[in-house]
mmCIF file of the N, C-alpha and C atoms, coordinates in Angstrom:
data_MODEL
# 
_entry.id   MODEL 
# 
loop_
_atom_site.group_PDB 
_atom_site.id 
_atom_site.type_symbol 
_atom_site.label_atom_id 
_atom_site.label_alt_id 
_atom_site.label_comp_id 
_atom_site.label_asym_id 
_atom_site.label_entity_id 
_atom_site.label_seq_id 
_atom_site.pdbx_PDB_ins_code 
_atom_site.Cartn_x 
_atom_site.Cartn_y 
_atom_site.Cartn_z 
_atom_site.occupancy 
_atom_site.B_iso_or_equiv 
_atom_site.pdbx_formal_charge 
_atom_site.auth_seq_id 
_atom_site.auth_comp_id 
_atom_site.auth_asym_id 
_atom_site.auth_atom_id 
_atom_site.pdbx_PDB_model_num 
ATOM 1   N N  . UNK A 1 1  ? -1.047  -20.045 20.266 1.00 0.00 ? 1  UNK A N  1 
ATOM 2   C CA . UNK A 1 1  ? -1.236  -18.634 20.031 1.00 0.00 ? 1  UNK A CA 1 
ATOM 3   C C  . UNK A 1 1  ? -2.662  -18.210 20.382 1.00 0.00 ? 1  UNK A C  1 
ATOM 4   N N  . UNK A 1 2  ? -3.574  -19.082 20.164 1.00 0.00 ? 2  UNK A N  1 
ATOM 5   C CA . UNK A 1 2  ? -4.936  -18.541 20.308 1.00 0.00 ? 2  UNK A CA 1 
ATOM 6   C C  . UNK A 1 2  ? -5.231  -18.572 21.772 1.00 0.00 ? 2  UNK A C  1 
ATOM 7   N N  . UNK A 1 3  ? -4.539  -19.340 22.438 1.00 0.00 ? 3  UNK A N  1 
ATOM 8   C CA . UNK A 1 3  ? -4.262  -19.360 24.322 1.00 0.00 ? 3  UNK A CA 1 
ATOM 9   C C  . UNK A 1 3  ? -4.139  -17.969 24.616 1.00 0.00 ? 3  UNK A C  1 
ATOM 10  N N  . UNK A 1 4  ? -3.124  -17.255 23.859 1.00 0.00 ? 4  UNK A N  1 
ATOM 11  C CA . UNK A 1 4  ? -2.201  -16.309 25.166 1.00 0.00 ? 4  UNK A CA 1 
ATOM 12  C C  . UNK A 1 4  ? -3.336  -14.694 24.313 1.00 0.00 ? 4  UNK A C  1 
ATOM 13  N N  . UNK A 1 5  ? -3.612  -15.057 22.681 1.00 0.00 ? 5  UNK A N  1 
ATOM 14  C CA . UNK A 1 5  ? -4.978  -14.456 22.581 1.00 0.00 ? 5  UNK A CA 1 
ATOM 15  C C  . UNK A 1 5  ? -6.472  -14.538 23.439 1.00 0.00 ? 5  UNK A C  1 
ATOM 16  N N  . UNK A 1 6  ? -6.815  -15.455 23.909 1.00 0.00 ? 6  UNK A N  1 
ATOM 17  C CA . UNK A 1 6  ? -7.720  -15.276 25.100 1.00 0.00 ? 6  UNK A CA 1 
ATOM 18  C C  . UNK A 1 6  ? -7.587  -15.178 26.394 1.00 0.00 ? 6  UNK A C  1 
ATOM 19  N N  . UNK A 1 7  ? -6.122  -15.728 26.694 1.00 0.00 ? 7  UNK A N  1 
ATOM 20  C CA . UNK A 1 7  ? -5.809  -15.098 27.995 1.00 0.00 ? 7  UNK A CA 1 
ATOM 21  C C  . UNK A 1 7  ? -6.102  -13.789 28.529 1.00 0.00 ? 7  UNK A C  1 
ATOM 22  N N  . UNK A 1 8  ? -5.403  -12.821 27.209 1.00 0.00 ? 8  UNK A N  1 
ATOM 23  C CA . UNK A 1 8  ? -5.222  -11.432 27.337 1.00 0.00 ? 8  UNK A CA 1 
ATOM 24  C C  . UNK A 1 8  ? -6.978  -11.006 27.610 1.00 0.00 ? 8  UNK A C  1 
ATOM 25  N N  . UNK A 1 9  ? -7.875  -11.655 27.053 1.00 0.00 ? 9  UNK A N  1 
ATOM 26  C CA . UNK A 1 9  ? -8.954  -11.155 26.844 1.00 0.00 ? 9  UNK A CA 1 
ATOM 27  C C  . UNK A 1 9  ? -10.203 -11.760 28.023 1.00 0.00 ? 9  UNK A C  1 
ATOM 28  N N  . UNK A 1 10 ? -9.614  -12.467 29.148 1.00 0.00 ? 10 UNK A N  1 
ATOM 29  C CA . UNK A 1 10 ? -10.009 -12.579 29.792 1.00 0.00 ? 10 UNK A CA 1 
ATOM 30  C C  . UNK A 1 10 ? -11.480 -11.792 31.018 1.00 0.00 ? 10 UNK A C  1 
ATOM 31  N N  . UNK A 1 11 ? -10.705 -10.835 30.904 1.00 0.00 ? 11 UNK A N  1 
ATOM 32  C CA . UNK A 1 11 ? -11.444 -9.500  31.748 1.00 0.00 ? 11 UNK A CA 1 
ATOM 33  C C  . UNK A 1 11 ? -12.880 -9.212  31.024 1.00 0.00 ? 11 UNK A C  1 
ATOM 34  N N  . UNK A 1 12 ? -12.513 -9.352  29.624 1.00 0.00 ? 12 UNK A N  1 
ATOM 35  C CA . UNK A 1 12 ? -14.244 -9.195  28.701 1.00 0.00 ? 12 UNK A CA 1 
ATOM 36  C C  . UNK A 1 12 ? -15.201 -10.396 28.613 1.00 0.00 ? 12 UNK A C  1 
ATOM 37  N N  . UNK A 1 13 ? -14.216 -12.037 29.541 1.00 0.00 ? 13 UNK A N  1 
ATOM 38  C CA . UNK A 1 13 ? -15.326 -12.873 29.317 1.00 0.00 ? 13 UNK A CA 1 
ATOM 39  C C  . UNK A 1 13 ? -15.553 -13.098 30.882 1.00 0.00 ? 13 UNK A C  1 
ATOM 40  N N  . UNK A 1 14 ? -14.451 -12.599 31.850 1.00 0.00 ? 14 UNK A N  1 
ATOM 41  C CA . UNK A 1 14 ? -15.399 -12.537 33.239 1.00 0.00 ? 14 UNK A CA 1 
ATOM 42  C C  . UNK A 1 14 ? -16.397 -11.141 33.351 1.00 0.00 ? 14 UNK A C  1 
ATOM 43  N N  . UNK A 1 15 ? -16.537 -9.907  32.578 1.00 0.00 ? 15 UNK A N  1 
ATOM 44  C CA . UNK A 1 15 ? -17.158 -9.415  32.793 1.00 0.00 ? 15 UNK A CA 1 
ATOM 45  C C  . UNK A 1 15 ? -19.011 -10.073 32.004 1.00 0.00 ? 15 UNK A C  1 
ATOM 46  N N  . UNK A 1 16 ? -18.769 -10.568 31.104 1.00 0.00 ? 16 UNK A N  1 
ATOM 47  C CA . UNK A 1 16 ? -19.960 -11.258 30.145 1.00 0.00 ? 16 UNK A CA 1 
ATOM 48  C C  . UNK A 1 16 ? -20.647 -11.922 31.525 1.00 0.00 ? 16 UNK A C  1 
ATOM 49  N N  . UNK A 1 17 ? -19.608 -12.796 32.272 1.00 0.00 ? 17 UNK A N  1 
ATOM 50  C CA . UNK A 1 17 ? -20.093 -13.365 33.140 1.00 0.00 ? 17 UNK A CA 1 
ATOM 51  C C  . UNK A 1 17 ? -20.638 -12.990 34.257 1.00 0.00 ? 17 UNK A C  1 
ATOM 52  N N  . UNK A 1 18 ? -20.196 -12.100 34.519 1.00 0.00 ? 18 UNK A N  1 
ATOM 53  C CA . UNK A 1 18 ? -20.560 -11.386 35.839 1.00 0.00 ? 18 UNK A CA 1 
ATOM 54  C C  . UNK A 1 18 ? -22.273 -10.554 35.071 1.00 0.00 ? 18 UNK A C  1 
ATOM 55  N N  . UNK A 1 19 ? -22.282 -10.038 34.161 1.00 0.00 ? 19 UNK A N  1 
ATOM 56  C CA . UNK A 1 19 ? -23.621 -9.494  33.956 1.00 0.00 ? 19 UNK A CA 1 
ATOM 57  C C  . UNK A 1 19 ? -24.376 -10.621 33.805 1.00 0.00 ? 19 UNK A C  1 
ATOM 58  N N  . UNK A 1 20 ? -24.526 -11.911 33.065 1.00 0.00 ? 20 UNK A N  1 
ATOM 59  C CA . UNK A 1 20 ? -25.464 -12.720 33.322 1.00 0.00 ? 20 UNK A CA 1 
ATOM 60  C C  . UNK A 1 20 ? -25.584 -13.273 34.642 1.00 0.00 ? 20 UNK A C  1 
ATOM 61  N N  . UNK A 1 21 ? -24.379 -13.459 35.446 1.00 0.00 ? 21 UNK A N  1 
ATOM 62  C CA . UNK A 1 21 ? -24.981 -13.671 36.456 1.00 0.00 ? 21 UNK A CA 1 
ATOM 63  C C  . UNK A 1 21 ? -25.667 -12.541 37.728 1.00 0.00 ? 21 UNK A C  1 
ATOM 64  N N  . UNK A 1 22 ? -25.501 -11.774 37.278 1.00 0.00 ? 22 UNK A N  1 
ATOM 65  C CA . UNK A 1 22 ? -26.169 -10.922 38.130 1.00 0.00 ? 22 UNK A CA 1 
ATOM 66  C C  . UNK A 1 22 ? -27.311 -9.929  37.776 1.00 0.00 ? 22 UNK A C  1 
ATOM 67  N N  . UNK A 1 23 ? -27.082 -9.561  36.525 1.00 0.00 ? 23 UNK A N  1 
ATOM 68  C CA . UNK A 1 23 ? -28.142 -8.551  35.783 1.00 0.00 ? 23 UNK A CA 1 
ATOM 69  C C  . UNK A 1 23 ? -29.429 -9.965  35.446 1.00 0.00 ? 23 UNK A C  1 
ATOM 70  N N  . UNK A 1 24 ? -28.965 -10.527 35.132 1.00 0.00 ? 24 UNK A N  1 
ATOM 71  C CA . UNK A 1 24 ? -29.919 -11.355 34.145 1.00 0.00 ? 24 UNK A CA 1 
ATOM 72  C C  . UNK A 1 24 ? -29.996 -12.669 35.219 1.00 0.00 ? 24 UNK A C  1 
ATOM 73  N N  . UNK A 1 25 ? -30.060 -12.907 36.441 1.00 0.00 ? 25 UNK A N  1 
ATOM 74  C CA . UNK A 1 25 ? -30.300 -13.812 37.358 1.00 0.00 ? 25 UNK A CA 1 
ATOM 75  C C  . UNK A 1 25 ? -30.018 -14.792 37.216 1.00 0.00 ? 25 UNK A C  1 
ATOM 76  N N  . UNK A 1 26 ? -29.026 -15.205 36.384 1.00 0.00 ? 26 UNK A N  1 
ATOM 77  C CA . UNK A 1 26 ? -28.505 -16.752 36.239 1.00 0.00 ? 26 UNK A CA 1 
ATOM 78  C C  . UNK A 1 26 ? -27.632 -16.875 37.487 1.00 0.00 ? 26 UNK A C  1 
ATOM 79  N N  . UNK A 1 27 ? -27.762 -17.966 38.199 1.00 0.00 ? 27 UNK A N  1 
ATOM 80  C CA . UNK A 1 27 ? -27.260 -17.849 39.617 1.00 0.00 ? 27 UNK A CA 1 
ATOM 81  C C  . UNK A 1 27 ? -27.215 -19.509 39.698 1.00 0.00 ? 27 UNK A C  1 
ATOM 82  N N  . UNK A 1 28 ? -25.980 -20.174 40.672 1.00 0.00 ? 28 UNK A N  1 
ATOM 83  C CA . UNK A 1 28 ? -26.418 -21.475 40.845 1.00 0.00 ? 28 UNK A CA 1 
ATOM 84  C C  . UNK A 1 28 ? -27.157 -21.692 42.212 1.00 0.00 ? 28 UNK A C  1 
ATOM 85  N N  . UNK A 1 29 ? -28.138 -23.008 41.707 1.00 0.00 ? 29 UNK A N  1 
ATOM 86  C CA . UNK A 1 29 ? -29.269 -22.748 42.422 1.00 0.00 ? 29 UNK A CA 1 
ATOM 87  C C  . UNK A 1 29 ? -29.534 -24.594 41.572 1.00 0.00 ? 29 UNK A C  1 
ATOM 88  N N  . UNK A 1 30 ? -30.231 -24.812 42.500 1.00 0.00 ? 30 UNK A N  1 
ATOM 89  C CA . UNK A 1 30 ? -30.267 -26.866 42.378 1.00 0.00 ? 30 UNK A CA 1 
ATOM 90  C C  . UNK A 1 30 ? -31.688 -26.729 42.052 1.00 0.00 ? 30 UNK A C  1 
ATOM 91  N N  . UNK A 1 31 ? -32.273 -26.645 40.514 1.00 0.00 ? 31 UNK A N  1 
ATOM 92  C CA . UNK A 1 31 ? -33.305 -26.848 40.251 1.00 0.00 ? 31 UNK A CA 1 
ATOM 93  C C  . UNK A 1 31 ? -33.996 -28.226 40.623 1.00 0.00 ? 31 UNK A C  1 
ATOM 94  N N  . UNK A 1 32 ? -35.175 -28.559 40.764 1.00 0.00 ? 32 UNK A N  1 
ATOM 95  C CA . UNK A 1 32 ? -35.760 -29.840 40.587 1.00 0.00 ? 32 UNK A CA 1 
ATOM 96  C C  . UNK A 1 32 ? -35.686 -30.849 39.523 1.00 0.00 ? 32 UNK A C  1 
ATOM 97  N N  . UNK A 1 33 ? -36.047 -30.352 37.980 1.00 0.00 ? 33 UNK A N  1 
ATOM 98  C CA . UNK A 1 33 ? -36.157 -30.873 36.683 1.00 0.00 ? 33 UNK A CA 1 
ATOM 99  C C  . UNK A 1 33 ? -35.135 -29.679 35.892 1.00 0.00 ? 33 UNK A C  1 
ATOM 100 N N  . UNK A 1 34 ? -34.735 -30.835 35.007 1.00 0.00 ? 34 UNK A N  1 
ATOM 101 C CA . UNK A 1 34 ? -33.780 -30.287 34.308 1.00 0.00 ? 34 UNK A CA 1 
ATOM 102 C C  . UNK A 1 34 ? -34.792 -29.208 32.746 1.00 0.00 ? 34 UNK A C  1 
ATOM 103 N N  . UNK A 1 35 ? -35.845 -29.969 32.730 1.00 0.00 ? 35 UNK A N  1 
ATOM 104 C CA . UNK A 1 35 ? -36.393 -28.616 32.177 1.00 0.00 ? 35 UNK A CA 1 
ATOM 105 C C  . UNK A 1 35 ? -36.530 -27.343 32.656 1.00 0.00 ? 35 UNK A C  1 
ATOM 106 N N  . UNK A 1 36 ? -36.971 -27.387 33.801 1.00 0.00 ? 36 UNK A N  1 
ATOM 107 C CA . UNK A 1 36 ? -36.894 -25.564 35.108 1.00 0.00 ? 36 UNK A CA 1 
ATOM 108 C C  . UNK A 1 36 ? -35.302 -25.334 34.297 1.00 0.00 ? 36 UNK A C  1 
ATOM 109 N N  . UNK A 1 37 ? -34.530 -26.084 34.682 1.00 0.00 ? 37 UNK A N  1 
ATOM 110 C CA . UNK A 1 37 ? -32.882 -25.523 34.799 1.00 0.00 ? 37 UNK A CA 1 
ATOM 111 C C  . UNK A 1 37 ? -32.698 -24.872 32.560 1.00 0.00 ? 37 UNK A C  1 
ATOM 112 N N  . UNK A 1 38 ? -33.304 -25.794 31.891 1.00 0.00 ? 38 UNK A N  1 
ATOM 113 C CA . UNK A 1 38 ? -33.239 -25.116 30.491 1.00 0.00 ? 38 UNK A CA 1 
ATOM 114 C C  . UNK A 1 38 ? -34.039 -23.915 30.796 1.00 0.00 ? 38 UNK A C  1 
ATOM 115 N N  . UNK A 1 39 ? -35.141 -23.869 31.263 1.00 0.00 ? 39 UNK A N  1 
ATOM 116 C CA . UNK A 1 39 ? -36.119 -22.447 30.687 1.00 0.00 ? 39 UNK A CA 1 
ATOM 117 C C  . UNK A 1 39 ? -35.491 -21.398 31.498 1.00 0.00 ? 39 UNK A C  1 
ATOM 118 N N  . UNK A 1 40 ? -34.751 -21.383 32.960 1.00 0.00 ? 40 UNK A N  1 
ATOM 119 C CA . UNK A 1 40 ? -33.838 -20.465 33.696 1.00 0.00 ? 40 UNK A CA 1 
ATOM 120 C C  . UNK A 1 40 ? -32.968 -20.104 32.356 1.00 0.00 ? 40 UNK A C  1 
ATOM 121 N N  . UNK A 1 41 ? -32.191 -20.916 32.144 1.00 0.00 ? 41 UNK A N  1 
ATOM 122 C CA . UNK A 1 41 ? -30.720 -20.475 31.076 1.00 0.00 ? 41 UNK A CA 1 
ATOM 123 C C  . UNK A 1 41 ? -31.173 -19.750 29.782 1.00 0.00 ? 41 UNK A C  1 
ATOM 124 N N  . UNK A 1 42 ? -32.624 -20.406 29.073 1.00 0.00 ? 42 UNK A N  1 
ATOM 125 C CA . UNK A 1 42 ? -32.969 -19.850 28.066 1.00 0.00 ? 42 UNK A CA 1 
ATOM 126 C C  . UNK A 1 42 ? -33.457 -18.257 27.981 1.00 0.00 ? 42 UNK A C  1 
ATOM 127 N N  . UNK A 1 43 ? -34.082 -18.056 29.584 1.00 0.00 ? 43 UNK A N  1 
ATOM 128 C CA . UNK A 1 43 ? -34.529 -16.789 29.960 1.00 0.00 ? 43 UNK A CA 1 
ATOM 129 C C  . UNK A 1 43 ? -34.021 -16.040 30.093 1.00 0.00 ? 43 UNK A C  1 
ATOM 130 N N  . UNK A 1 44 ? -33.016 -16.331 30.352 1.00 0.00 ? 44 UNK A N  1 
ATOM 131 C CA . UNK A 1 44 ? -31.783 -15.093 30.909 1.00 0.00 ? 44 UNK A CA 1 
ATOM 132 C C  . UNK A 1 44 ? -30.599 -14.846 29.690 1.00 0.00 ? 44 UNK A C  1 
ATOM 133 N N  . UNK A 1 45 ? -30.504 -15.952 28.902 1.00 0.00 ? 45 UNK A N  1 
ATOM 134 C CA . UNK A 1 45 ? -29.630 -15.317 27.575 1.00 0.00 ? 45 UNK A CA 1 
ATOM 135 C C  . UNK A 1 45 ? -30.564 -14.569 26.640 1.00 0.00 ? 45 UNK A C  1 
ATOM 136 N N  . UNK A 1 46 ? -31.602 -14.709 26.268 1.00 0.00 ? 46 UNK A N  1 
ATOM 137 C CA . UNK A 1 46 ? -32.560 -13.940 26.009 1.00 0.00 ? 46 UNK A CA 1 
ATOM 138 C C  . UNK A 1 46 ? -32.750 -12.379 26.696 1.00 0.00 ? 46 UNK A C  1 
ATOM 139 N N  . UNK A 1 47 ? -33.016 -12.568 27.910 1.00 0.00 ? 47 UNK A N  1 
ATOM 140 C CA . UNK A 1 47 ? -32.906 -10.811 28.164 1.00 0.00 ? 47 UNK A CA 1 
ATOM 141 C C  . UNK A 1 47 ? -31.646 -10.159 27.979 1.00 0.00 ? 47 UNK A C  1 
ATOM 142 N N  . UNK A 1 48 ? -30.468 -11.432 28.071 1.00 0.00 ? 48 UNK A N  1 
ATOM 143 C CA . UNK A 1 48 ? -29.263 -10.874 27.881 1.00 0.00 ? 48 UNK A CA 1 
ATOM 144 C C  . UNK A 1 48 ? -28.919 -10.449 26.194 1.00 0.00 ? 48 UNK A C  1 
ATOM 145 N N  . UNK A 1 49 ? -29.901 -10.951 25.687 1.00 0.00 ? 49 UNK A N  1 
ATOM 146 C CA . UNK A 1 49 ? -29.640 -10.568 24.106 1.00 0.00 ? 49 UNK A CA 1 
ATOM 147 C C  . UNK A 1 49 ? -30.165 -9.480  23.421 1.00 0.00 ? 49 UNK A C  1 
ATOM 148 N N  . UNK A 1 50 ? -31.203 -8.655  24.874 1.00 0.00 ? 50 UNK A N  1 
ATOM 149 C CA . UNK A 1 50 ? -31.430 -7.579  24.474 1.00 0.00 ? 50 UNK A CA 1 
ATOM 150 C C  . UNK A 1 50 ? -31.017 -6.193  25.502 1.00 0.00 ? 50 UNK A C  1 
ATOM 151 N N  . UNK A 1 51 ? -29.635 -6.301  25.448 1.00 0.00 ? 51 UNK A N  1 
ATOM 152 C CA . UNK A 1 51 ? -28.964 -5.105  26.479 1.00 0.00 ? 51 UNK A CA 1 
ATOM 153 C C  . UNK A 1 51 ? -28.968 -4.750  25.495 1.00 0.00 ? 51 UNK A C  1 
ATOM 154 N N  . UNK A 1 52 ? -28.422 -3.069  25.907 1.00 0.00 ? 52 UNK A N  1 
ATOM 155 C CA . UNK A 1 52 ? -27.723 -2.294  24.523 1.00 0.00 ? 52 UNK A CA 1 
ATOM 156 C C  . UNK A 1 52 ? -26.467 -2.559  23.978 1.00 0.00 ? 52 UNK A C  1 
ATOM 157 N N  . UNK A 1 53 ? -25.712 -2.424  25.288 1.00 0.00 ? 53 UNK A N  1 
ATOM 158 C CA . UNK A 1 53 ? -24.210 -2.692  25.163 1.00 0.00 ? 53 UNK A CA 1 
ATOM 159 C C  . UNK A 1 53 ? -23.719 -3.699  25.460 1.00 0.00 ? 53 UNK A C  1 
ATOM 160 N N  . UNK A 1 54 ? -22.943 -4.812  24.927 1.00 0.00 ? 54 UNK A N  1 
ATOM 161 C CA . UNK A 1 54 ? -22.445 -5.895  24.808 1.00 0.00 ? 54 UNK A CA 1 
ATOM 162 C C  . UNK A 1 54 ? -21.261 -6.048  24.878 1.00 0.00 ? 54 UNK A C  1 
ATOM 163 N N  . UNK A 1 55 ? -19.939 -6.450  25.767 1.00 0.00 ? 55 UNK A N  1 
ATOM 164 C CA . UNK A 1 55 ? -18.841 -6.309  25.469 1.00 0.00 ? 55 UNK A CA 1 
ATOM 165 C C  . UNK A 1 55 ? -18.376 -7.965  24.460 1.00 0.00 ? 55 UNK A C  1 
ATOM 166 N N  . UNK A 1 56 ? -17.319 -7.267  23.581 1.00 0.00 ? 56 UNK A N  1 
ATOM 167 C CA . UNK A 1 56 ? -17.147 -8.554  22.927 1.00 0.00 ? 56 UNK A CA 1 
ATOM 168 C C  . UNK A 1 56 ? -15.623 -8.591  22.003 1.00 0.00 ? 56 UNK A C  1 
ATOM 169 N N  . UNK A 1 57 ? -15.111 -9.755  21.930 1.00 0.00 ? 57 UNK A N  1 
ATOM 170 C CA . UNK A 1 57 ? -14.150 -10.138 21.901 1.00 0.00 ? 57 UNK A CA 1 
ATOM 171 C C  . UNK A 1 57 ? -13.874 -10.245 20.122 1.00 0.00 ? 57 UNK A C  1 
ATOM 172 N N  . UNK A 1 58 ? -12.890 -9.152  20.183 1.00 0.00 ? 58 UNK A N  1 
ATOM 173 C CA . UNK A 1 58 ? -12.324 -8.974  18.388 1.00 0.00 ? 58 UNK A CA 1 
ATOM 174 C C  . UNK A 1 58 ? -10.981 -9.933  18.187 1.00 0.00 ? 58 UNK A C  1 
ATOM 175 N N  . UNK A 1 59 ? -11.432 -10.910 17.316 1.00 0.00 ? 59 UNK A N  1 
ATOM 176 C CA . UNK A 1 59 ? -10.293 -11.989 17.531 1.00 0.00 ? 59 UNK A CA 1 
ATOM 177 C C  . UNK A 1 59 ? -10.423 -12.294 15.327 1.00 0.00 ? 59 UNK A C  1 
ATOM 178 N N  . UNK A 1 60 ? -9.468  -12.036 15.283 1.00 0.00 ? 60 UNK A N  1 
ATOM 179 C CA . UNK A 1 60 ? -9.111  -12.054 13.314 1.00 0.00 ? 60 UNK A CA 1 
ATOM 180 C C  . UNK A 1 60 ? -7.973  -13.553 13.495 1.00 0.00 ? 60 UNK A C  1 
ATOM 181 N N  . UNK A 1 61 ? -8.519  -14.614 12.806 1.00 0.00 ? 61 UNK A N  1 
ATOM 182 C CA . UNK A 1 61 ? -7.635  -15.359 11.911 1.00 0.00 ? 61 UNK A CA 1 
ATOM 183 C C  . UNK A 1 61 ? -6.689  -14.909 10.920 1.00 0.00 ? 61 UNK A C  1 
ATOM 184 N N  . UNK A 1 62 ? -5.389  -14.772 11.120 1.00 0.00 ? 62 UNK A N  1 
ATOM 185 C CA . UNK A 1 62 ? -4.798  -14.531 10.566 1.00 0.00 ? 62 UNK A CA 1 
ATOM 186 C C  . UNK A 1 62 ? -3.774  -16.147 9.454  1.00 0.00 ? 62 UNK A C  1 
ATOM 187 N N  . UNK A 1 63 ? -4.429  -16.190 8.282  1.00 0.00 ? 63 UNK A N  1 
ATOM 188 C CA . UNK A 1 63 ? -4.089  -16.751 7.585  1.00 0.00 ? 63 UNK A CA 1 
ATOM 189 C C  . UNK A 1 63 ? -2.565  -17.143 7.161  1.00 0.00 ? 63 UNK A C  1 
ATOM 190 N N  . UNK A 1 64 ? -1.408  -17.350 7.287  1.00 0.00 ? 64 UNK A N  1 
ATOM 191 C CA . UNK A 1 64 ? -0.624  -18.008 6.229  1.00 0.00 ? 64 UNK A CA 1 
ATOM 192 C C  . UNK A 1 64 ? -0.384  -19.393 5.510  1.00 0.00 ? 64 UNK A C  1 
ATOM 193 N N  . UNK A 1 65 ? 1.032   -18.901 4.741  1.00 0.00 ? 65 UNK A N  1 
ATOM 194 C CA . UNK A 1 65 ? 1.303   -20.060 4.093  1.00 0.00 ? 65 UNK A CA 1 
ATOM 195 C C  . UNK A 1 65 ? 2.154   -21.026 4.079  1.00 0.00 ? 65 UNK A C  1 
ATOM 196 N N  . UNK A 1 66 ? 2.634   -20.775 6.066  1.00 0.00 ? 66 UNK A N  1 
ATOM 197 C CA . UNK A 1 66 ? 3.642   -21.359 6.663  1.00 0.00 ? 66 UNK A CA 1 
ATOM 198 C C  . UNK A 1 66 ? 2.748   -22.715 6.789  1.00 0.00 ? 66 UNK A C  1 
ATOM 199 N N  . UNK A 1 67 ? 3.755   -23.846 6.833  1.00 0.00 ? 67 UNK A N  1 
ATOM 200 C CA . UNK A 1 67 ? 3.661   -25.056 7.072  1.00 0.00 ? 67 UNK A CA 1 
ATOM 201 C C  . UNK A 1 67 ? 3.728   -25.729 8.903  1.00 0.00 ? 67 UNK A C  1 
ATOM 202 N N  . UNK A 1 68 ? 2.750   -25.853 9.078  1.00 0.00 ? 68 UNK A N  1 
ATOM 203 C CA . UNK A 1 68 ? 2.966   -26.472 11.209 1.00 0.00 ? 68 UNK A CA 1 
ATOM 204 C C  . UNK A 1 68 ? 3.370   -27.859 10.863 1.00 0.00 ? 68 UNK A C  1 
ATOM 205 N N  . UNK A 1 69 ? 4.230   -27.954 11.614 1.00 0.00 ? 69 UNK A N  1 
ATOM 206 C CA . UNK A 1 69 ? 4.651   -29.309 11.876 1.00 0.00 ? 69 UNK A CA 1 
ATOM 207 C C  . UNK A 1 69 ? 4.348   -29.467 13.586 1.00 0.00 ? 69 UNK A C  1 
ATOM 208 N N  . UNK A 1 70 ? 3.117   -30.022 14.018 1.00 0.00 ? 70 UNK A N  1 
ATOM 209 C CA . UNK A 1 70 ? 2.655   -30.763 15.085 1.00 0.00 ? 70 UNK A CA 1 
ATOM 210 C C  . UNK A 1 70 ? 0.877   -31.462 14.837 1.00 0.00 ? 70 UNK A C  1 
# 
């Protein structure tokens, strides 16, 4: 169930993606040291943490008191 719940919601995590990679310059690109490649990723979720608008994914656990058998 939680599959065909993110399936549907797809479009809001290729768009997430598409703004970091393009607003916020995360791009692939063959750093030298894998530290360059952390401070790239750290830099860019960071500016990405200060857009205004954020799209984001409303997903509720819905609790019962049915029994799964798998």
């Amino acid at each position: 169930m939680k599959d065909k719940i993110l399936l549907g919601k797809r479009s809001v995590i290729e768009t997430i993606n598409d703004e970091l990679k393009n607003m916020c310059s995360i791009e692939h690109s063959r750093h030298i040291s894998f530290g360059n490649f952390q401070t790239n990723m750290i830099s860019a979720l960071i500016a990405y943490s200060f857009f205004p608008k954020k799209p984001a994914l409303k997903y509720k656990v819905v609790n019962t008191n049915q029994i799964t058998l798998f």
